[in-house]
C-alpha positions in Angstrom: 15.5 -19.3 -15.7 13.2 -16.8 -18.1 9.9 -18.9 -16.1 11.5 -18.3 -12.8 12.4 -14.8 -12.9 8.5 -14.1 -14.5 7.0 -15.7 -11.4 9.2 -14.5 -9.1 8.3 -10.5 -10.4 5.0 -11.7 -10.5 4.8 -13.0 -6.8 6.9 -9.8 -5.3 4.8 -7.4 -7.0 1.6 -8.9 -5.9 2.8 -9.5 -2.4 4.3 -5.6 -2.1 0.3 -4.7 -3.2 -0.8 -7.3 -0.5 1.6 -5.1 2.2 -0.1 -2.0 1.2 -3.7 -2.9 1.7 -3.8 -2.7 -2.4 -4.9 -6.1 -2.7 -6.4 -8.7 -0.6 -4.3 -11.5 1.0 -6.7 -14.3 -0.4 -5.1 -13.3 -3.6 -1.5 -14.1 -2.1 -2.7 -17.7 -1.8 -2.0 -18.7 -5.4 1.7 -17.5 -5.7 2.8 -18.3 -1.9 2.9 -21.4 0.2 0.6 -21.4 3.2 3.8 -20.6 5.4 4.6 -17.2 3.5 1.2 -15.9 3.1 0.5 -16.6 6.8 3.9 -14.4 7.7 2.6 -11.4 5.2 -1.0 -12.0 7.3 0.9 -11.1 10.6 3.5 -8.7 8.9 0.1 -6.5 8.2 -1.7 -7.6 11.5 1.0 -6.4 13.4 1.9 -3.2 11.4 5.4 -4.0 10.7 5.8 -3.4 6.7 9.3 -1.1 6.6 8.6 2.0 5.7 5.1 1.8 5.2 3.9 5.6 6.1 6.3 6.7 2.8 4.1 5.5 0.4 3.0 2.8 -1.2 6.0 0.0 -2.8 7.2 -0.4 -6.3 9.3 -2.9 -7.3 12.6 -1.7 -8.9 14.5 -4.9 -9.8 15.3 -8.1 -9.1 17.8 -10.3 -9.6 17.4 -14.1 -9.8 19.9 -16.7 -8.9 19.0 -20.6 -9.7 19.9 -23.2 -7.2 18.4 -26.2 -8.8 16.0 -26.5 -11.8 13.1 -26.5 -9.2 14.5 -24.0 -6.5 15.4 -20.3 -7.2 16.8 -17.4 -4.7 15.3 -13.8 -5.4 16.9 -10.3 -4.5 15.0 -7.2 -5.4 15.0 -3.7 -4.4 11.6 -1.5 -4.2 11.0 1.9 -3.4 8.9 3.4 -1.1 8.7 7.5 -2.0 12.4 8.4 -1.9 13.5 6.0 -0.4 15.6 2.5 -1.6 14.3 -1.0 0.6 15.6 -4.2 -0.4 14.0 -7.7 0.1 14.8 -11.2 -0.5 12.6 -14.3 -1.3 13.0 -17.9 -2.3 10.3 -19.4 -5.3 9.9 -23.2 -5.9 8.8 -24.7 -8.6 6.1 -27.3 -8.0 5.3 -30.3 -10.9 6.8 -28.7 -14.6 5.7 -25.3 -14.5 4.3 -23.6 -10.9 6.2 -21.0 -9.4 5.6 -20.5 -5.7 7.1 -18.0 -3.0 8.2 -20.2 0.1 9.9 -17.6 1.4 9.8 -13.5 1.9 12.0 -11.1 3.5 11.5 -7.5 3.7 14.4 -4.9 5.0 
């Protein structure tokens, strides 16, 4: 559970720095299946990042709830200037030891 919960603070931070323009998508690609990272592409094409003009995302916890030894559900809160935003994700693990976000959800 200790791998899961790395990769999966790993993946939201680097995809809430992909929402807000602080890193490139391309460097999405390695954490997320083509699915997610093509959904963050039109999340930021389309300008519709909640809460976006407050400031730029941090990551305030998460919580991490195994569903199989391969399969693991995220919830996390972030904050965006004063205000609390929540979001929820799903990682899978690919052969022994690759983490990847297959899913993203951003409220």
């Amino acid at each position: 559970m200790e791998q899961a919960r790395v990769a999966a603070e790993r993946s939201l931070r680097v995809a809430l720095e992909v929402l807000d323009h602080r890193r490139p998508v391309s460097q999405l690609t390695a954490l997320a299946d083509a699915r997610t990272v093509a959904a963050v592409r039109t999340l930021i094409r389309a300008d519709l990042i909640p809460s976006r003009e407050l400031g730029s995302a941090i990551l305030a916890g998460l919580h991490v709830e195994m569903v199989d030894e391969q399969t693991a559900e995220v919830c996390a809160r972030y904050l965006r200037g004063s205000r609390r935003l929540a979001l929820a994700a799903r990682i899978e693990r690919s052969g022994r030891r690759d983490w990847h976000l297959t899913a993203l959800r951003l409220s």
